[in-house]
N, C-alpha and C positions, 0 to 999 in steps of 0.2 A: 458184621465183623466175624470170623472162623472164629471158632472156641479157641486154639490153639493160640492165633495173637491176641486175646482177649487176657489170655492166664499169662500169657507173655510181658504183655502188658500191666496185667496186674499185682506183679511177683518183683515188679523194678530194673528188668530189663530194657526196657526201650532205650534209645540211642536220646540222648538232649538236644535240643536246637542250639543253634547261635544264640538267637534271642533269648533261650532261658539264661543258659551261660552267662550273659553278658549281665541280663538281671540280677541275676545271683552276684557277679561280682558287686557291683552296683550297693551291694548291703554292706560290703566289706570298705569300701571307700568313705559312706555314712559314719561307719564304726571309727573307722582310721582319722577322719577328720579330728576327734576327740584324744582319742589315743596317741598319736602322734604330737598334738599340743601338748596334753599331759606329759610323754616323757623327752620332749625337748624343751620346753620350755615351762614347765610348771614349776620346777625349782627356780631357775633363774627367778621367777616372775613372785614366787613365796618372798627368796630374799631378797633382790633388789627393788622389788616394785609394790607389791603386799604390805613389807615391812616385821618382818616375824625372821629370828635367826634361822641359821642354817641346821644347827640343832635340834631347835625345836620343828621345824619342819622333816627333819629325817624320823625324828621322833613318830611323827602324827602319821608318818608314810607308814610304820611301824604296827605302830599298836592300833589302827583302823583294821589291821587283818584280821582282830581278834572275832568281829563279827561279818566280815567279808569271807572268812575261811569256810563257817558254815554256810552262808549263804549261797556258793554255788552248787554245793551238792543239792540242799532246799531245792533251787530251782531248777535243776537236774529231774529230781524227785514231781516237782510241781507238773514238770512239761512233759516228760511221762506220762503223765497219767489227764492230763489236757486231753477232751476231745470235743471237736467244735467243727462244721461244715468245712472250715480251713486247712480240719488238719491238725496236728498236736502242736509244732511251732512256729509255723508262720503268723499265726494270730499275733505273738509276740509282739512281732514290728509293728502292727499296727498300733495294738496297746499301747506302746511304750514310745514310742517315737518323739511325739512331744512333749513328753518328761522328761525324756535324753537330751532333746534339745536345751530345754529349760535346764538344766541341773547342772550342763554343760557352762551355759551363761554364769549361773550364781557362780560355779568356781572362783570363774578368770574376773568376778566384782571386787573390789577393793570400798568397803563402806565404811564410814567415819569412825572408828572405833577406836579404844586404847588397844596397847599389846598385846594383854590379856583376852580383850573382844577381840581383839584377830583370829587368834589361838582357836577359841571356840567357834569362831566361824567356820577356818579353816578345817575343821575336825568336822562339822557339821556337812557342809556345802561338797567336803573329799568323800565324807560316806556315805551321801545319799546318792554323789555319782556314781559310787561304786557299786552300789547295790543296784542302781536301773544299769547301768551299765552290763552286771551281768542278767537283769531280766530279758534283755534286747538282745545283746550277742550269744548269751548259753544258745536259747535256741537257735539265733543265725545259724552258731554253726552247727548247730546236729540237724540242720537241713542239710547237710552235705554229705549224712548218712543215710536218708531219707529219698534226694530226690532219685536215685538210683542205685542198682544195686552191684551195677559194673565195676570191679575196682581200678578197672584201665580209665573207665571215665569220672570216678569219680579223683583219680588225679589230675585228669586235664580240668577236669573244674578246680579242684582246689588249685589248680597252677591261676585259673583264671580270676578265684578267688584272691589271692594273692596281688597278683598283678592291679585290680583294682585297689588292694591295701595300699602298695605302697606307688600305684598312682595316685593317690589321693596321697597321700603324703609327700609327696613331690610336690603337689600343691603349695601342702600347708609348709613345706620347707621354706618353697622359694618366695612364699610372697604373706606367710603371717607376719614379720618383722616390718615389710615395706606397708604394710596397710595397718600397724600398730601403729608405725609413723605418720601414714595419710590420717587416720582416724583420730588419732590424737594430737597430730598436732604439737609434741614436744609433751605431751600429758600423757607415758604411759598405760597407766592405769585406766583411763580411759581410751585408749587405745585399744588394750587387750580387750577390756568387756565390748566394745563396736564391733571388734573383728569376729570373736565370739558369737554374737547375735547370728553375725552376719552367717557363719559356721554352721551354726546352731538349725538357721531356714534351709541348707545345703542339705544337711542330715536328714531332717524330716519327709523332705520330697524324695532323698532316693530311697531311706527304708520303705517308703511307701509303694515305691516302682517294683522294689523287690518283691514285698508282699505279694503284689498283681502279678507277677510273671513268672513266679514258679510256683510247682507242686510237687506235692506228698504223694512216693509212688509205694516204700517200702512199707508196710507196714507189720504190727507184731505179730507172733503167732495169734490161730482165729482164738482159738481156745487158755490166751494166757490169761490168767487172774495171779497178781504178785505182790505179796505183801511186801512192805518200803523194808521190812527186816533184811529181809529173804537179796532181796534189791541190792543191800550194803554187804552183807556176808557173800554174796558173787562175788560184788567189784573189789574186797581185801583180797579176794584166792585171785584174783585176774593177775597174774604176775608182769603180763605187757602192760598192763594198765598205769602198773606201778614206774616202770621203768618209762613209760612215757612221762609222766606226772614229774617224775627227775629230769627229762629231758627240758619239757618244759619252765623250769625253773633256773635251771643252769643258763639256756639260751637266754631268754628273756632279763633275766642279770645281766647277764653279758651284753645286750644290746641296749639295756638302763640306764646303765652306767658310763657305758661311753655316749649316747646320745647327750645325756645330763650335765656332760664332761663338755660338750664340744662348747657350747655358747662359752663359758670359762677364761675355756683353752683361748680359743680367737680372741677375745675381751681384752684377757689379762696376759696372756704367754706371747703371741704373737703380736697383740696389740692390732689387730683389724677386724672388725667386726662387721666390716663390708663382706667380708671373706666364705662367712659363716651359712646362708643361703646357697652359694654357690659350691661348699664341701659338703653340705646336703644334700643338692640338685646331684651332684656328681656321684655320691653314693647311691642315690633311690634307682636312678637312669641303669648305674652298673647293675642293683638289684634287681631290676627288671630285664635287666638281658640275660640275669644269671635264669631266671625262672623259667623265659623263654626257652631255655637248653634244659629243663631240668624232667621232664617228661622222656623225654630219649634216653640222659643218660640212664634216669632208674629205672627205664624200660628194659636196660642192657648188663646193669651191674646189681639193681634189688632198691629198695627203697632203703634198705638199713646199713650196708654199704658205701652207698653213695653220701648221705647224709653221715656218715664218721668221717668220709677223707673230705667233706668238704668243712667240717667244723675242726679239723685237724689244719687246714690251708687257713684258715680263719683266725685261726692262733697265730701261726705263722705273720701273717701281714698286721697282726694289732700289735703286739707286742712289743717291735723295731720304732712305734711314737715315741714310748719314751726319751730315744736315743737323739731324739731331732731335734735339731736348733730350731729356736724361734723364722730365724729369715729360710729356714728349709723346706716351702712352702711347693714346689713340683713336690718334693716328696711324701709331703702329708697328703696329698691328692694321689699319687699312684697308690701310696699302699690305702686308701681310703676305697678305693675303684677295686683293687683287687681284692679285699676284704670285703668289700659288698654283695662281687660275683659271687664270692663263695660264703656267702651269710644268708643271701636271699632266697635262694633255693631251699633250704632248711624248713623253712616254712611252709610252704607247701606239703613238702615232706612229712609232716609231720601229722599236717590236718589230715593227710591221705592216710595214713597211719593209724591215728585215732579209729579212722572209720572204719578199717581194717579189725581194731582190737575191737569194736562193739559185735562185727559180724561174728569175731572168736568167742565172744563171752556168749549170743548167742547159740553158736554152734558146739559149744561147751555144757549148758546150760539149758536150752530149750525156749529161751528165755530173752527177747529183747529190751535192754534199758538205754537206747542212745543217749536220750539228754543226758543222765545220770553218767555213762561214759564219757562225754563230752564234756561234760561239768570238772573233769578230768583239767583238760585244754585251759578253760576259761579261767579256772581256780590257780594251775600253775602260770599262767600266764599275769594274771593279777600278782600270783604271790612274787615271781620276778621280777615283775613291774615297782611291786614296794620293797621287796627287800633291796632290787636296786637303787632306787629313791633315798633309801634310810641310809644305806651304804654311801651314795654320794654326799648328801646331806650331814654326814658324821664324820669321813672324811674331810670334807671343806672345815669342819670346827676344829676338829682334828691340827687339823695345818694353820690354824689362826687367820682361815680366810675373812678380809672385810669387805663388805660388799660397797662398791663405787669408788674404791681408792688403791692406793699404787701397793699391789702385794708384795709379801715378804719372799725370800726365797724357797722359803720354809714351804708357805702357801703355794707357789708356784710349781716345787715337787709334786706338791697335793693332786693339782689338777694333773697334772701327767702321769700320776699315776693310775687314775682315774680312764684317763683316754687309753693308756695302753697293760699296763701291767695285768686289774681287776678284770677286764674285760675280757682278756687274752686268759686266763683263770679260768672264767664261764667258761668256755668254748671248748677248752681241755677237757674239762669235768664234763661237759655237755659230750664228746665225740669219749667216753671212756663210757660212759653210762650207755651209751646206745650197744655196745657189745652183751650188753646182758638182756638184749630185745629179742625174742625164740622165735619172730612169725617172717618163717620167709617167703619168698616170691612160691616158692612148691608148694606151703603150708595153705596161701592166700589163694589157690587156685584151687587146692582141694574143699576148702569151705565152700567157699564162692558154689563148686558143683555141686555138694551136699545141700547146700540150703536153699539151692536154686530146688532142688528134688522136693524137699521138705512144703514149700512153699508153694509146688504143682498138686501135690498132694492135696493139702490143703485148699488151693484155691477149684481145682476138683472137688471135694466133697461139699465145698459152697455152693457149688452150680448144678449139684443136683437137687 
């Protein structure tokens, strides 16, 4: 092989196969199978099926961040500084895969306990998910920093990325309630932990596909040595970092809480719960076409642009639930469709972003920390994930929701506001926050050629 595609090669430019691609997404379907049960159905299943109020379940959504908060920079920090034939994080999945599986299972268990025994279960069995949860995903995604150093390609991955998220949750929309049913038999409790298992074998085989078919192309300067101080004092001064970390957190609330919202809403507002599957198949489908478009459009208007006017349309189409009757049922699916197109693409966006801000702190700095960047991602995305959980969880107590019986009006407001008001909030604050994001498409093109320099350099004086 010419010296010249060798350093080309070994600086993170080469072009990706399909098949890596498709591998890579293949992690993110593993992940989503989990995540996607969690925040559609893990509150319903706390109060109506577990047996622990809604209170204390928003509660326990809560106060588990207090050592979930630390734990993603930790493993940020850990997988940094990992170095193993495989790579700094693909080891991960291997690691952890069937822990994930496992940890996944205990959740969705419902074991003979009193109230109190629930409580501590449920505190128990949400934190140890949460904690493998981010040893397995932290690094998934700062492979996405990793396997390339292209920022054109590494948005069509994280498009590809995504698409497997929420195909796999298309899955878990359409058919974990029909197979709670097959599996249990009118027993849901038994239901959830069968489907769960069954979830659980699904995960472990694709993180392991994923492991096998990508690789570690970028790596850190030859000559860095960084202490974890040095590490943390970069990523306060990274000011995109920050403002991603907001992003993160606004969106993920926002998409928490209406998911959380929907089982509710169909149950008690609409009274069909047949219904429920099918406004989630209809949202994931639109999410996936939105994503499908979403490499053109920020090919042509910037990644920080496109991602404001689509969380701005997003507000737009959540908001107007409120205002709908129960038998208004075409229109909770239109705006349900047209809010997904412009929700779904945000995601990508974003993971494309991150990868963006590690190359800046880099070419700032001299200095690569992607986990530690990325621990960014994982940490607001968690912390969204609960503080929307706590938020809906306190609401429903809020409003005197009872679980299994005919609600009050009172209650009834609760959940609609839940589906549209709260959510419609995220999304605002989420498309308001990305204006004070400084790396644009010109910025990301000048890095991208300096560090490509940097790292000929480098991989030159290695080959002498």
């Amino acid at each position: 092989m010419p010296l010249n595609l060798k350093l080309k090669t070994s600086i993170g430019s080469a072009r990706l196969s399909f098949t890596e691609k498709i591998g890579y997404s293949l992690g993110d379907v593993a992940s989503c199978i989990f995540y996607q049960s969690f925040m559609l159905y893990l509150l319903y299943f706390y109060t109506d099926v577990f047996g622990i109020t809604a209170a204390a379940a928003g509660t326990m959504f809560l106060v588990t961040r207090i050592w979930d908060s630390l734990n993603d920079p930790l493993m940020g920090i850990l997988s940094d500084r990992t170095n193993t034939r495989w790579g700094k994080f693909r080891p991960y999945l291997l690691w952890m895969a069937v822990p994930f599986g496992i940890a996944g299972v205990l959740t969705f268990s419902t074991p003979d306990l009193s109230l109190h025994g629930k409580i501590i279960y449920a505190y128990i069995t949400y934190s140890l998910m949460m904690m493998i949860y981010t040893a397995i995903n932290l690094p998934y995604s700062a492979l996405l920093g990793v396997i390339t150093s292209d920022p054109r390609e590494r948005t069509t991955l994280s498009s590809y990325k995504f698409i497997g998220a929420f195909g796999g949750g298309l899955l878990i929309q359409f058919f974990t309630l029909s197979l709670v049913e097959r599996f249990g038999g009118g027993d849901e409790a038994l239901g959830f932990q069968h489907t769960m298992i069954l979830y659980a074998a699904i995960a472990v085989v694709l993180f392991l596909i994923t492991f096998l078919v990508t690789r570690e192309r970028v790596k850190p300067p030859v000559a860095q040595k960084t202490p974890v101080r040095t590490d943390l004092k970069d990523l306060i001064k990274n000011k995109p970092w920050l403002v991603m970390f907001l992003l993160g957190v606004f969106t993920v609330t926002s998409v928490s809480i209406k998911g959380a919202a929907t089982m509710y809403y169909f149950i008690y507002y609409v009274e069909d719960k047949g219904l429920v599957k099918w406004f989630f198949t209809a949202g994931t489908l639109a999410v996936i076409a939105g994503i499908l478009l979403v490499d053109r459009i920020a090919r042509r208007f910037g990644k920080k642009k496109t991602y404001m006017w689509l969380m701005i349309s997003t507000f737009v189409f959540t908001l107007p639930f409120y205002f709908l009757g129960p038998e208004q049922v075409v229109w909770m699916f239109v705006l349900q469709i047209l809010g997904s197109i412009t929700m779904g693409p945000t995601s990508p966006l974003v993971w494309a972003m991150y990868a963006d801000v590690a190359d800046y702190s880099e070419w700032k700095t001299g200095r690569r920390a992607t986990g530690l960047i990325f621990s960014a991602g994982s940490f607001a995305q968690k912390m969204g994930w609960t503080i929307g959980g706590a938020i809906s969880g306190w609401i429903l107590a809020l409003y005197h929701y009872q679980p299994g019986a005919e609600q009050t009006a009172d209650a009834l407001k609760g959940i609609r506001y839940m589906m549209s008001v709260y959510p419609a909030i995220g999304a605002l604050l989420a498309a308001m926050a990305v204006t004070l994001y400084r790396i644009d498409e010109k910025l990301v093109s000048r890095i991208e050629f300096e560090l490509k320099e940097r790292r000929l350099i480098d991989a030159k004086s290695c080959a002498k």
